[in-house]
NUMI-861713 format. One record per residue (C-alpha): x, y, z; residue number from 0. Coordinates in pm, 1 decimal. Last residue first. Layout:
# NUMI-861713
[roti [X,Y,Z],NUM],
...
# end
This chain:
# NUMI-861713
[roti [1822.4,-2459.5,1012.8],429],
[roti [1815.4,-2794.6,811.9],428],
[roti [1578.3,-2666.9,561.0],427],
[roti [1791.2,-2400.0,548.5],426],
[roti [1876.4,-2057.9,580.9],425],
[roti [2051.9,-1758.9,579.2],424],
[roti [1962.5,-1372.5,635.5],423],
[roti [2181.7,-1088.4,441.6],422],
[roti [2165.2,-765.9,581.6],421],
[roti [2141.8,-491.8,269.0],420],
[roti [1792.5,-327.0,442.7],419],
[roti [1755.9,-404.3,848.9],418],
[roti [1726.1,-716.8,1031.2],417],
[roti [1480.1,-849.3,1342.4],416],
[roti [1543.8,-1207.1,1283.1],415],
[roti [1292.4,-1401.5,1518.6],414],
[roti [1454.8,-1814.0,1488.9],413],
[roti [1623.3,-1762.3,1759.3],412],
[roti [1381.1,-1608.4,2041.3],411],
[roti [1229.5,-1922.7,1999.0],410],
[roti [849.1,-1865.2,1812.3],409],
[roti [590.3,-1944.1,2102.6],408],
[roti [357.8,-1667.4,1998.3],407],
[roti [443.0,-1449.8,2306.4],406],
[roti [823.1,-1436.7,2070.9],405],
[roti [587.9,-1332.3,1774.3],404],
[roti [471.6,-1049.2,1908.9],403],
[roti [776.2,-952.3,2082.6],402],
[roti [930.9,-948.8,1734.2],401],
[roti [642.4,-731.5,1610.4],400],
[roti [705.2,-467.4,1859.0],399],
[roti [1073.1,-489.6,1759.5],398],
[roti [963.3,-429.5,1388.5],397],
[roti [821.1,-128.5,1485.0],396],
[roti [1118.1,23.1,1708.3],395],
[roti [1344.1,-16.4,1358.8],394],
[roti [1069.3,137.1,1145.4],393],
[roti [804.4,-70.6,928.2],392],
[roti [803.1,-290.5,652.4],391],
[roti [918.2,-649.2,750.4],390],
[roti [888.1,-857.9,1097.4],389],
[roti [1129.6,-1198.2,998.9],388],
[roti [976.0,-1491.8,1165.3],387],
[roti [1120.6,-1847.6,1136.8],386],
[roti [936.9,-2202.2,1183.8],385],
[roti [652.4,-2017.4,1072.9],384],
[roti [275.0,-2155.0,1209.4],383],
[roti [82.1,-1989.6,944.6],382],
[roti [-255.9,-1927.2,1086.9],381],
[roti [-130.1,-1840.1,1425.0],380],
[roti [128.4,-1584.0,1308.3],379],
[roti [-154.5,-1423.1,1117.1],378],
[roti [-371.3,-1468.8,1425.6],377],
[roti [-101.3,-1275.0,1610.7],376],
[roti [-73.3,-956.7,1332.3],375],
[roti [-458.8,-956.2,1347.5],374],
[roti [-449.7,-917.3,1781.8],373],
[roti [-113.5,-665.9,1742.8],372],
[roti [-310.1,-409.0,1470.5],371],
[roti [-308.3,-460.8,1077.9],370],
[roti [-222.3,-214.5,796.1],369],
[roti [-506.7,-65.6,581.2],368],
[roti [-503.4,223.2,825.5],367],
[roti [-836.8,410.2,904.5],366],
[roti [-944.1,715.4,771.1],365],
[roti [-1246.7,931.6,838.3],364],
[roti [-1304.6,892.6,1199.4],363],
[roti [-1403.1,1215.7,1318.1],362],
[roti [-1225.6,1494.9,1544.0],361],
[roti [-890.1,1373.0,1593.2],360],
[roti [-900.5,1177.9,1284.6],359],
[roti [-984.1,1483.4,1046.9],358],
[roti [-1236.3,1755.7,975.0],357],
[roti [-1213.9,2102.6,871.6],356],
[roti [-1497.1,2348.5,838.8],355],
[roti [-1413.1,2628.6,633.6],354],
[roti [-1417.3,2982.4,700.9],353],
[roti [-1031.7,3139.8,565.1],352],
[roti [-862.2,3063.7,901.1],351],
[roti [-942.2,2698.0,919.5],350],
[roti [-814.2,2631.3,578.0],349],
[roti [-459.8,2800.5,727.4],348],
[roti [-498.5,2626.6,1015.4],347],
[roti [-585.0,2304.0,878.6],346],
[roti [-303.3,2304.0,606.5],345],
[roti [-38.7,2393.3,892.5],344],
[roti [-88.1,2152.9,1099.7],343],
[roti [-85.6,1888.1,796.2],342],
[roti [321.1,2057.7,705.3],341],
[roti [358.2,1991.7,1096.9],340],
[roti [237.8,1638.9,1140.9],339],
[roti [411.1,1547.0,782.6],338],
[roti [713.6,1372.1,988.7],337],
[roti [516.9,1026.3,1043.0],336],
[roti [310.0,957.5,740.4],335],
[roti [-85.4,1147.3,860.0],334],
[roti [-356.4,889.5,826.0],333],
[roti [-573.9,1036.5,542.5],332],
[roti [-904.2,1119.8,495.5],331],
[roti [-844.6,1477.7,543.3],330],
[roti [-1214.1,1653.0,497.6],329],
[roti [-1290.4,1992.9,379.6],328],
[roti [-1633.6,2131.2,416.4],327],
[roti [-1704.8,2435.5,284.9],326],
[roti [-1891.5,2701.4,505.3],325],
[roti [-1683.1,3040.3,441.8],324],
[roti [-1539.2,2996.3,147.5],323],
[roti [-1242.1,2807.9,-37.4],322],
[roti [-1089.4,2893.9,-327.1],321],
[roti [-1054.0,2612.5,-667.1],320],
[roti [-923.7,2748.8,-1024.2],319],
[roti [-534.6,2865.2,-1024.0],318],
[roti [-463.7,2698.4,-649.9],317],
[roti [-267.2,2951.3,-457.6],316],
[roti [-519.1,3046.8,-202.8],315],
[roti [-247.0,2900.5,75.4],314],
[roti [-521.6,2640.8,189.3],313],
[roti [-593.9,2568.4,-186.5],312],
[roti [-253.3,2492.4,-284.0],311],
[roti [-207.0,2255.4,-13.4],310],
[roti [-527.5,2128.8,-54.2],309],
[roti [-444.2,2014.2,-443.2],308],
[roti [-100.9,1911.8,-381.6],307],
[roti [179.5,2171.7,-431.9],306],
[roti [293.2,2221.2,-34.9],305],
[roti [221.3,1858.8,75.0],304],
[roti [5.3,1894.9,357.9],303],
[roti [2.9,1517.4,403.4],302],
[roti [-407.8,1480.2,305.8],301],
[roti [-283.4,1649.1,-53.3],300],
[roti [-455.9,1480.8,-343.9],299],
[roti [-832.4,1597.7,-388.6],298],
[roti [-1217.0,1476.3,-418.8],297],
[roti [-1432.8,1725.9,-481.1],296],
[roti [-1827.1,1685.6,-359.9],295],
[roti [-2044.5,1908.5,-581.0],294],
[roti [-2455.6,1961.5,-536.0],293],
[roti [-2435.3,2193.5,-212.5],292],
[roti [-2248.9,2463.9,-379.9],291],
[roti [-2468.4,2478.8,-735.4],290],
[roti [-2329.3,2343.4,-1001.6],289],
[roti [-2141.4,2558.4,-1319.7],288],
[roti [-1796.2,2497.9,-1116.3],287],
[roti [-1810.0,2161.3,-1143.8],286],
[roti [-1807.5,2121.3,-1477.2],285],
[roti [-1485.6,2334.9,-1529.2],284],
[roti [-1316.5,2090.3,-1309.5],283],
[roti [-1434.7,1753.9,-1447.8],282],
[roti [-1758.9,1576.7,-1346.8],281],
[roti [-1797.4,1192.7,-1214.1],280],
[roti [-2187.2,1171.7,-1163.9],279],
[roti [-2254.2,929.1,-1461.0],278],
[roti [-2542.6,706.3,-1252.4],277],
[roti [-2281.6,559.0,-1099.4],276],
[roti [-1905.6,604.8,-1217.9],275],
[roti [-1807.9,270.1,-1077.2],274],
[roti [-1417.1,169.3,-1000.6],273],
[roti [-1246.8,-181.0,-1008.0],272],
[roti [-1390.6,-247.8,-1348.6],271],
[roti [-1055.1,-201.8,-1548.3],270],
[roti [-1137.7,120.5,-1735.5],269],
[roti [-1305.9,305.9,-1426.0],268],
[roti [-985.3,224.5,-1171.7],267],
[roti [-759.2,318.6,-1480.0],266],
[roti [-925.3,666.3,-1575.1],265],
[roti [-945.1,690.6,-1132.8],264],
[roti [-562.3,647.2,-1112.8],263],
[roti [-502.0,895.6,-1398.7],262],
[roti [-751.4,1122.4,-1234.9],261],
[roti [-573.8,1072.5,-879.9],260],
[roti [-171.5,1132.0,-1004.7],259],
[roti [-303.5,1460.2,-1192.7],258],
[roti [-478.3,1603.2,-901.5],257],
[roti [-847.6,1706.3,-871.4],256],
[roti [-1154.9,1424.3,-922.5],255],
[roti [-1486.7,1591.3,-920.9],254],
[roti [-1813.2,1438.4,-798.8],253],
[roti [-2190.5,1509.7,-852.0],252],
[roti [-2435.3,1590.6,-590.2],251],
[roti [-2817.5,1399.7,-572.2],250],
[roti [-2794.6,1235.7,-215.0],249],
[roti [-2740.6,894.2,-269.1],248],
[roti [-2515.1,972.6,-607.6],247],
[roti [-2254.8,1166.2,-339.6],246],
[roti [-2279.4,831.7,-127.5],245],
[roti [-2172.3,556.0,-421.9],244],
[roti [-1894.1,805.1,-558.9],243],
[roti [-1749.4,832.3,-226.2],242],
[roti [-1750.9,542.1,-118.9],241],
[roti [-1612.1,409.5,-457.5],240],
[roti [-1325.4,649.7,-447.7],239],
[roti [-1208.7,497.8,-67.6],238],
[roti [-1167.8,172.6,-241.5],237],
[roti [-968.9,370.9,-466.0],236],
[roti [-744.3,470.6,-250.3],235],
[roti [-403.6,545.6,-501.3],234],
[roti [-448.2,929.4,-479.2],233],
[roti [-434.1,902.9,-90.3],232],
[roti [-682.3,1115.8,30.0],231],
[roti [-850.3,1484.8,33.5],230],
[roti [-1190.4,1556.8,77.6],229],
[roti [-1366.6,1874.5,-76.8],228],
[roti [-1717.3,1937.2,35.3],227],
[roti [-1922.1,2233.9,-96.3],226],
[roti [-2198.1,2370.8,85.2],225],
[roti [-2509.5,2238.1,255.4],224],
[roti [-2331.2,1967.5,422.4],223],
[roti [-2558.0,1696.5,603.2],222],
[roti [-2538.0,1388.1,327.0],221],
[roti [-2189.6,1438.2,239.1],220],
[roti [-2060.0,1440.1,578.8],219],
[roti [-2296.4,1140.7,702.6],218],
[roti [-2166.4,916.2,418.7],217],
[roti [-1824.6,1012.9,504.0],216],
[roti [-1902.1,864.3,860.0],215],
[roti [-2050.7,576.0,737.9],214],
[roti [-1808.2,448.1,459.8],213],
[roti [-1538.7,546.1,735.6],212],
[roti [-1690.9,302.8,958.3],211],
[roti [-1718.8,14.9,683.6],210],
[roti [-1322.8,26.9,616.4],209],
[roti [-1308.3,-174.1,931.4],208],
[roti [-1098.5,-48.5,1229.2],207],
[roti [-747.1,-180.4,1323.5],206],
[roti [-752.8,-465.1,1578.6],205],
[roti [-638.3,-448.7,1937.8],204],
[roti [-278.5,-320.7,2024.7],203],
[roti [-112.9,-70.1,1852.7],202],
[roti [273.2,-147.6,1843.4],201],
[roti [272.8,-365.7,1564.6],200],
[roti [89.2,-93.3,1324.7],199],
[roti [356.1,-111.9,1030.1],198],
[roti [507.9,-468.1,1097.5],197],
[roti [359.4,-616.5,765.5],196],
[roti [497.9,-980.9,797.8],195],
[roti [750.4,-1211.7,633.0],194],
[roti [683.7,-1603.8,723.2],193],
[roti [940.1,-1826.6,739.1],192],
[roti [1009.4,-2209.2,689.3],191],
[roti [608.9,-2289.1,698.1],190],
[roti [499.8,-2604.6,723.3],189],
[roti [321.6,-2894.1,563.2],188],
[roti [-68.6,-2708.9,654.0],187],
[roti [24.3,-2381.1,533.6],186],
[roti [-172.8,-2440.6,219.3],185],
[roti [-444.3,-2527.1,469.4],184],
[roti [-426.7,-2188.3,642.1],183],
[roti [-464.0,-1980.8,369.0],182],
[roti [-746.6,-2188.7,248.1],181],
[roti [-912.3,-2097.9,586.1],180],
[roti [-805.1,-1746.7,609.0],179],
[roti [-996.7,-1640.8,280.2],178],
[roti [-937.5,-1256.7,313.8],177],
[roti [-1267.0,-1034.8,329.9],176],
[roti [-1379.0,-951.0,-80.8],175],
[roti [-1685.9,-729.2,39.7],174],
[roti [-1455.2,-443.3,-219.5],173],
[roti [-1482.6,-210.6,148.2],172],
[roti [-1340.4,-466.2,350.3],171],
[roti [-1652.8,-628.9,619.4],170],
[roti [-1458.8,-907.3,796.8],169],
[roti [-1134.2,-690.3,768.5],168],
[roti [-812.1,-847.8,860.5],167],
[roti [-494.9,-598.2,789.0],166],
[roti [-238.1,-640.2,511.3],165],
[roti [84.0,-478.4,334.4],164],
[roti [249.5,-731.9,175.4],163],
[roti [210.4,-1099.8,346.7],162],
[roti [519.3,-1288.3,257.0],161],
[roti [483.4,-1647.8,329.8],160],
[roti [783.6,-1869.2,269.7],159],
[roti [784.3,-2258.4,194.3],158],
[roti [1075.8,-2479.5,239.7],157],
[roti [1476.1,-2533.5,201.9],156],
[roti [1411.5,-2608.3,-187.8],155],
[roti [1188.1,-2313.5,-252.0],154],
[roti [775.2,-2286.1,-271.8],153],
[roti [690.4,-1890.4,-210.8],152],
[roti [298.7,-1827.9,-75.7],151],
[roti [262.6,-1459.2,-153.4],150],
[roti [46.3,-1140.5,-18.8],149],
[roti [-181.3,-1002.6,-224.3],148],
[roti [-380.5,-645.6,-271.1],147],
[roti [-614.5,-629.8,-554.4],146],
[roti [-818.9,-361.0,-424.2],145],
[roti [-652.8,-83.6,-226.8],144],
[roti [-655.4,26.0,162.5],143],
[roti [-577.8,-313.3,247.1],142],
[roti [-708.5,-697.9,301.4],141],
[roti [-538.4,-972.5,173.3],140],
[roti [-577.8,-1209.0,-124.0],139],
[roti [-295.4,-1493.5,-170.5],138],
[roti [-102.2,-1528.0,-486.6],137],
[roti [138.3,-1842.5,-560.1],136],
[roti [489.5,-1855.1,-618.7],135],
[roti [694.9,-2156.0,-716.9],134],
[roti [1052.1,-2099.6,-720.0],133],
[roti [1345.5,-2339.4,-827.6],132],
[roti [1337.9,-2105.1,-1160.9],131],
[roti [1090.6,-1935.2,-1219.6],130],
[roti [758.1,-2145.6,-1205.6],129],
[roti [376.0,-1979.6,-1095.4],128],
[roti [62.5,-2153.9,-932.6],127],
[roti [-239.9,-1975.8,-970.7],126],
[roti [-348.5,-1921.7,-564.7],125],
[roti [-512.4,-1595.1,-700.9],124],
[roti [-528.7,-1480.1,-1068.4],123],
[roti [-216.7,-1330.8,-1258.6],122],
[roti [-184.5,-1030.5,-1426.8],121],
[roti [181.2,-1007.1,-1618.9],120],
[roti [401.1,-707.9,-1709.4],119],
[roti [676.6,-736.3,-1919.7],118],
[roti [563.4,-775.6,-2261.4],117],
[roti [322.6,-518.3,-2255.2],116],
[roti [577.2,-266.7,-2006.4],115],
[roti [727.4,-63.4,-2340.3],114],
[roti [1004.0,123.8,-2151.3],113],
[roti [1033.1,505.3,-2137.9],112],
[roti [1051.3,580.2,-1772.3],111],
[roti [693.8,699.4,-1707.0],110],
[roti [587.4,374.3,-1917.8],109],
[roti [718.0,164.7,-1629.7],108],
[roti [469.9,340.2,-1367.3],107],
[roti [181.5,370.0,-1637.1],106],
[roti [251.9,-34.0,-1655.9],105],
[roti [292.8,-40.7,-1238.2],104],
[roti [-60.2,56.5,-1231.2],103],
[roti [-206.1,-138.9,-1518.4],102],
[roti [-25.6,-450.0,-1326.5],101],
[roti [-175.3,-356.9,-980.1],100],
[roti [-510.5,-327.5,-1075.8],99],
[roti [-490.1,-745.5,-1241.5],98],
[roti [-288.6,-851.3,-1000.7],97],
[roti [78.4,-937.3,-986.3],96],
[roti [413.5,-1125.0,-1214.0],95],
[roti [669.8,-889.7,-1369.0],94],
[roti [847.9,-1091.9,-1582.1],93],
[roti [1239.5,-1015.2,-1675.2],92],
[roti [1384.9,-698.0,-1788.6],91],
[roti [1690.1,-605.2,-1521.0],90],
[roti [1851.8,-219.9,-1587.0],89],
[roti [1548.9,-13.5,-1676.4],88],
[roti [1356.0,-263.4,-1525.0],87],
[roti [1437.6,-172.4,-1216.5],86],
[roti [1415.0,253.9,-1260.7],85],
[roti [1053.8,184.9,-1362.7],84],
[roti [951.0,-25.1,-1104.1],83],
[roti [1084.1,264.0,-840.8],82],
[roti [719.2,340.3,-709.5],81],
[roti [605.1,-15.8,-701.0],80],
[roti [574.4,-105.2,-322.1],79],
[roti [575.4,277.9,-212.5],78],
[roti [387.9,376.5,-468.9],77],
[roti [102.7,162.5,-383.6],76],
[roti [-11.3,-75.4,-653.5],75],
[roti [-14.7,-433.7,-466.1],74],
[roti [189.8,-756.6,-413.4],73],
[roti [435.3,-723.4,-635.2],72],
[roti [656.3,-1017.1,-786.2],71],
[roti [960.0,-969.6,-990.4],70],
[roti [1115.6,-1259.9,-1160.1],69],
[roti [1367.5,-1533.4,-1278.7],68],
[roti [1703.7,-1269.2,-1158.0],67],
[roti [2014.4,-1517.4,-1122.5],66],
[roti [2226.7,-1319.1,-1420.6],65],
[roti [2178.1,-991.1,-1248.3],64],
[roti [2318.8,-1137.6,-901.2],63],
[roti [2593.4,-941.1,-836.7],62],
[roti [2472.7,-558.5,-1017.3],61],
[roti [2160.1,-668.2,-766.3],60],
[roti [2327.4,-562.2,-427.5],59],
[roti [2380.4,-239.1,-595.6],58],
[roti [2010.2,-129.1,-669.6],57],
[roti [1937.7,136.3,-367.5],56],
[roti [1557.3,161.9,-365.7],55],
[roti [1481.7,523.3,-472.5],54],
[roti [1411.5,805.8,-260.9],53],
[roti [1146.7,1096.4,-366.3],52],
[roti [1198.4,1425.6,-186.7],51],
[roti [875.7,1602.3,-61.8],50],
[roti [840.8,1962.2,6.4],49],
[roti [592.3,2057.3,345.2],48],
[roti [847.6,2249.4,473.0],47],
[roti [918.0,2003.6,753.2],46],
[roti [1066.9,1752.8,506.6],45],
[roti [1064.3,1373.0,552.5],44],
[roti [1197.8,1194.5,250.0],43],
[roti [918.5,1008.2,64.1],42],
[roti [1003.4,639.5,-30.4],41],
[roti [982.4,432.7,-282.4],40],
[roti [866.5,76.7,-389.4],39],
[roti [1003.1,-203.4,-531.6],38],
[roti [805.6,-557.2,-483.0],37],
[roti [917.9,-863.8,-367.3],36],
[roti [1225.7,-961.5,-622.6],35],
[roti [1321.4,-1363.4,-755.9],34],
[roti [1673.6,-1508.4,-723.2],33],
[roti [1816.9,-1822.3,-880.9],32],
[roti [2150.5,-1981.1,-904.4],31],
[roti [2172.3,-2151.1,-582.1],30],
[roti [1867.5,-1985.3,-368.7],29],
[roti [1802.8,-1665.1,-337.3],28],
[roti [1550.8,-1423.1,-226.3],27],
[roti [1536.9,-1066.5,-274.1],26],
[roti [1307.6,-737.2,-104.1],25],
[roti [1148.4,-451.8,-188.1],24],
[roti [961.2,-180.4,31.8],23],
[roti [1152.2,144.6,-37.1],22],
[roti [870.8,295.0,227.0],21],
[roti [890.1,331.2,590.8],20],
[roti [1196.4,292.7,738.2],19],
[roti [1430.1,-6.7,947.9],18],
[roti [1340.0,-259.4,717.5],17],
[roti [1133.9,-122.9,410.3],16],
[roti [1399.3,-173.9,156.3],15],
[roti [1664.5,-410.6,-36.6],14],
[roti [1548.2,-653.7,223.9],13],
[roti [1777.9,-977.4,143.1],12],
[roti [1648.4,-1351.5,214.0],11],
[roti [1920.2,-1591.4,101.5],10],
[roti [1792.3,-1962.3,135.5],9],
[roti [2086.2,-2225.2,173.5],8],
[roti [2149.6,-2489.5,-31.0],7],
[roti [2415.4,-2409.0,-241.0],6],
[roti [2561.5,-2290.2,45.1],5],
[roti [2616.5,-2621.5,193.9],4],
[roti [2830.5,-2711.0,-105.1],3],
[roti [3075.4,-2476.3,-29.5],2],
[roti [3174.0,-2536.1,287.9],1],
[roti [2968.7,-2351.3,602.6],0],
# end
C-alpha cells in the first residue's frame, strides 16, 4: 500500500477489552483524525479476595496526540470509564455521552484533579455530532445501567456500529426497550463494520429480562421477617429502583452502604434516574433505630471483595453492621471470572454465623446485561456489516462470536478476531 492509499484507510485499534475483560477502549483513525471508544479498567484477578486496579496502557496515543477530535463513552461502568481520569490528564478534548454517564465520568475526572465542566458533554440520542471527518451519533441499548448507548460512526471508507455493552430486553427495567427499527434504517446504506459485545457469545438462547429479578427480589423482601441485606454492583441503579419501589410496597425503609454506591445513588437521585419513594432511603445510624423486619440494606461486595461491605460483614469486621441468625443476605451479582473462590468464601462464612444466603444457584437474582448467541445474531441481522470485529470479552469469547457471525453469512475474511495494540485496516475499497 503507497502512500496515498493510506490516507484512506480506516485504523481501528483496541487499546482494551480484546482478549480480557475490562480496559474496554478503543481508537479509530482516519488521515489526520482519531476519535476514542470509551476507557475503562480492569480488576486483576486475586484469589485472596484483594483487587488490583489496571489501567488502559496509553502509549499507542503519545503518536497520535495531535489527531485526537474526541472521546465517546457509551455508558458509566467502571470498566468503560474507570481510567477517564488518567486520559485526560494527558489529552483534553470533548468528552461526548449520556446524560448519567457524563455526571459519572465528571466525579471520575474530578478524582484526578481536573475541572471536567468544560470537558464533559451530554448528548441526546441519534443527535448528530462533527470531529473531524467523523460523525457520531448515539443509539440506546439495553444493559444493567440506564443511559447505555452504542454508536453509529460516519467516516470516509463507511459507517461503523459499535454497540457497547448490550443485551435485547423487551421489558428493561427503565421500560426504555432498544428501538431496533430506527436502528435498522440508519443501517439501511451499509455498514463497513460493526463492533459487538462478545461477553456472553458462548451461551446460547437469550439472556433473561431484568423483569424476573424485579420479581424474585420482590418476593424476598416481601416474605423476610428479619433484616435483608443485598449486595450488587455499586453502579446498578436500575437494580436500586427495584429495590426502592418493593421495600416501599411492603412498609420497610432502605439503606445504602459503601462509599462508591451512596455517591452513585446522590447522583442517580439528583439527575432523575433514581426515585426515593415515599422518602424511605435511610442512612446507617437510621437504620439501626428500626425494627428488623422494617430495613432492607443495600451493599457493595457481591465479588467477595475482602473490604466491601459483605466482605467485612461475613468476617464480623464491619465497625457498625453484624449479622444474626435469620437475616437475609442476597448476592445479586453475576460472579467476574476468578472471584468464584473469594464469593465461596463470603457465603460460607455468612452461612456459618445464621443467615440465609441466596444467589444464582439457588434463585435468580441477577441476570447479565450482556446479550446471549440468538440477540448477538439479530444484532448481526439488523446491521448487515460488511466486516465484523467481536469486541469485549476473552480470547475463547470472541471466537464464539466469530462463529456467530461466520453462520451469519459474513466470509470468513472479513471476521477479524484481534487482540489490544493490533492494528486493523480498511477501506471502502476493502
Amino acid at each position: 500500500m503507497n502512500k496515498s492509499d493510506q490516507k484512506h484507510v480506516l485504523k481501528v485499534i483496541p487499546i482494551g477489552g480484546l482478549g480480557q475483560i475490562g480496559n474496554n477502549m478503543m481508537v479509530l483513525e482516519y488521515g489526520s483524525d482519531a476519535i476514542i471508544i470509551d476507557c475503562g479498567i480492569a480488576f486483576k484477578n486475586n484469589w485472596s479476595g484483594k483487587r488490583e486496579v489496571l489501567t488502559p496502557d496509553f502509549s499507542y496515543l503519545s503518536n497520535i496526540t495531535h489527531k485526537i477530535r474526541a472521546i465517546f463513552l457509551t455508558h458509566g461502568h467502571e470498566d468503560h470509564i474507570g481510567a477517564v481520569g488518567q486520559l485526560v490528564s494527558k489529552i483534553k478534548v470533548p468528552i461526548y455521552c449520556s446524560t448519567l454517564t457524563s455526571l459519572l465520568v465528571k466525579y471520575k475526572i474530578r478524582e484526578s484533579k481536573v475541572d471536567p465542566e468544560d470537558l464533559v458533554l451530554a448528548i441526546n440520542e441519534y443527535q448528530p455530532i462533527i470531529t473531524g471527518c467523523f460523525t457520531t451519533e448515539f443509539f440506546k441499548v439495553s444493559h444493567s445501567i440506564p443511559d447505555s448507548m452504542g454508536l453509529i460512526i460516519d467516516s470516509p471508507a463507511g459507517k461503523i456500529i459499535h454497540t457497547g455493552d448490550f443485551k435485547i430486553d423487551h421489558m428493561p427495567a427503565d421500560n426504555h426497550p432498544m428501538d431496533l427499527q430506527r436502528l435498522a434504517t440508519k443501517c439501511n446504506h451499509g455498514v463497513l463494520l460493526l463492533c459487538s459485545d462478545s461477553t456472553y457469545a458462548e451461551v446460547e438462547g437469550y439472556t433473561q429480562s431484568e423483569y424476573i429479578v424485579k420479581k424474585n427480589l420482590d418476593a424476598i423482601i416481601r416474605d423476610s421477617n428479619k433484616r435483608v441485606f443485598i449486595a450488587t454492583f455499586s453502579s446498578l441503579i436500575t437494580r436500586f429502583q427495584q429495590i426502592l419501589d418493593s421495600a416501599d410496597l411492603y412498609g420497610k425503609k432502605v439503606c445504602f452502604v459503601g462509599r462508591s454506591m451512596i455517591n452513585n445513588v446522590s447522583i442517580g437521585l439528583n439527575s432523575g434516574h433514581l426515585h426515593d419513594p415515599n422518602n424511605i432511603i435511610v442512612n446507617l445510624n437510621e437504620s439501626k433505630q428500626l425494627s428488623e423486619n422494617k430495613i432492607v440494606y443495600i451493599t457493595t461486595g457481591g465479588q467477595g471483595e475482602v473490604n466491601s461491605v459483605i466482605g467485612l460483614i461475613s468476617s464480623n469486621k464491619h465497625p457498625e453492621l453484624r449479622v444474626t441468625h435469620g437475616d437475609t443476605i442476597v448476592l445479586s451479582s453475576e460472579i467476574i471470572p476468578g472471584n468464584e473462590i473469594s464469593v465461596g468464601k463470603v457465603i460460607d462464612n455468612l452461612s456459618r454465623q445464621g443467615a440465609n444466603v441466596i444467589y444464582n444457584k439457588l434463585h435468580t437474582v441477577h441476570v447479565s446485561g450482556h446479550g446471549r448467541s440468538e440477540e448477538l445474531r439479530l444484532m448481526i441481522a439488523i446491521t448487515k456489516p460488511q466486516h465484523f470485529l467481536p469486541i469485549h470479552g476473552e480470547y475463547r469469547h470472541l471466537i464464539a462470536h466469530s462463529k456467530i457471525a461466520s453462520s451469519m453469512g459474513i466470509p470468513d475474511n472479513n471476521i477479524h478476531v484481534i487482540e489490544n495494540k493490533t492494528v486493523l485496516e480498511l477501506s471502502q475499497f476493502h
